[in-house]
C-alpha positions as CSV (number, residue, x, y, z in Angstrom):
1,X,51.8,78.3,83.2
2,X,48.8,77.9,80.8
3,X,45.6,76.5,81.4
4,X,45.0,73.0,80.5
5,X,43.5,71.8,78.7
6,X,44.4,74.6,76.6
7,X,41.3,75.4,74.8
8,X,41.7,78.7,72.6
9,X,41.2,80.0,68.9
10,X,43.7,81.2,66.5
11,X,43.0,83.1,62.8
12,X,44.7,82.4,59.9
13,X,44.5,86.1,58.7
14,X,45.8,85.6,54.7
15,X,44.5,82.5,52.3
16,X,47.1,80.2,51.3
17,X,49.9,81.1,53.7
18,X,51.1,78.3,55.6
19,X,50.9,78.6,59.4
20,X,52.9,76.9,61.7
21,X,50.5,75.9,65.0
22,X,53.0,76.3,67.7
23,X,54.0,79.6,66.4
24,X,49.9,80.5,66.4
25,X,49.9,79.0,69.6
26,X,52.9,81.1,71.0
27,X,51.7,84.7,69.4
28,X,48.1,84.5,71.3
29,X,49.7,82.8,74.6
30,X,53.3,83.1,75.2
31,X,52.5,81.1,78.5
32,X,52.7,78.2,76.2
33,X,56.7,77.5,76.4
34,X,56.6,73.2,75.7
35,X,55.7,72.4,72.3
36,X,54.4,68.8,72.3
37,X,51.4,67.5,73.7
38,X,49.9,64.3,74.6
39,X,46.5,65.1,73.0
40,X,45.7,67.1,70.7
41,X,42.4,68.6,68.6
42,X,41.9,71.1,65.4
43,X,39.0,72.2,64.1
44,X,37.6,74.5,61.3
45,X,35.0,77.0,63.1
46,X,31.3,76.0,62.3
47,X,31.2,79.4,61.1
48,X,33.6,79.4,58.4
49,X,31.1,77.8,55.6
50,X,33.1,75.5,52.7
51,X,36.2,77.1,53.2
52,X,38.5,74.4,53.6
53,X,41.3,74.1,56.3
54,X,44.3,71.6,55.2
55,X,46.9,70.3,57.5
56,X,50.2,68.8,57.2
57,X,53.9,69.3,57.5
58,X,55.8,71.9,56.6
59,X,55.2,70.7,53.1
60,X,51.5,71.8,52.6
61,X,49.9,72.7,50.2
62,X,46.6,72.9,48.2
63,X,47.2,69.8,46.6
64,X,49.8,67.9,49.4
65,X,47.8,67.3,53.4
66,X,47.2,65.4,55.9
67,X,43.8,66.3,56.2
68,X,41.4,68.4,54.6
69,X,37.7,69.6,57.4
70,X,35.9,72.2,55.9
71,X,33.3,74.1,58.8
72,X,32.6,71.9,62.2
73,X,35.2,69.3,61.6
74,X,37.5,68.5,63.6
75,X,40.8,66.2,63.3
76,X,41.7,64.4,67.1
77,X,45.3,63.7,67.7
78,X,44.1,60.1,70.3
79,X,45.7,60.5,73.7
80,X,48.7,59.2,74.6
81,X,50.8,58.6,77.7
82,X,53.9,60.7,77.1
83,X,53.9,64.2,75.3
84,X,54.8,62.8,71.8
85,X,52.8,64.8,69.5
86,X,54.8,67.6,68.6
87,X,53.2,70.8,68.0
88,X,56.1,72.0,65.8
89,X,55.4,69.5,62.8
90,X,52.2,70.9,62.4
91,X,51.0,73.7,59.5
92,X,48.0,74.9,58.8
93,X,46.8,76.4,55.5
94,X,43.5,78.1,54.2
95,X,41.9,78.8,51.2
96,X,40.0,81.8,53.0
97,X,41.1,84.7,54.9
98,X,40.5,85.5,58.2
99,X,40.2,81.8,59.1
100,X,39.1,80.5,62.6
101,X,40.6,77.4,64.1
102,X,39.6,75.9,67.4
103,X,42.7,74.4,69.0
104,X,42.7,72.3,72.2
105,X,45.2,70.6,73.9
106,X,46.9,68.7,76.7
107,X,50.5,68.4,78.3
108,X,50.9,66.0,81.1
């Protein structure tokens, strides 16, 4: 069983490969089995500088995301009741390497 919240960080090791989260997620705590979540936060390390971190679907690239943070932002998935925010749909994609990302989540 993993701790919850699940506070941890994962590195995106080469620039502009695409990174699925729950497979990051999985490869630094296999304890983590259920891949949704009912809250859920991503952010680009205040120590990575202007490199940017872009996330989306499995779809991303440099010039198609969701969002784009570049050092100390954060995007927050808003709480909800159920475990509906799936961490499967999720990529992540750098333009730096060795890029940390601060994940925390919740499963009810």
């Amino acid at each position: 069983m993993p701790a919850m919240p699940w506070m941890k960080t994962v590195t995106l090791t080469t620039a502009t490969t695409v990174y699925g989260l729950f497979a990051l997620i999985q490869a630094l705590d296999p304890s983590v089995r259920f891949p949704q979540c009912c809250k859920l936060q991503i952010q680009s390390d205040p120590s990575m500088g202007a490199a940017k971190l872009r996330i989306g679907n499995s779809d991303i690239s440099t010039t198609n995301c969701g969002v784009s943070l570049v050092a100390g932002q954060a995007l927050l998935f808003e709480t909800t009741e159920q475990n509906l925010h799936s961490l499967l749909d999720i990529f992540l994609l750098s333009d730096t390497n060795t890029h940390l990302v601060n994940i925390t989540f919740v499963v009810h």
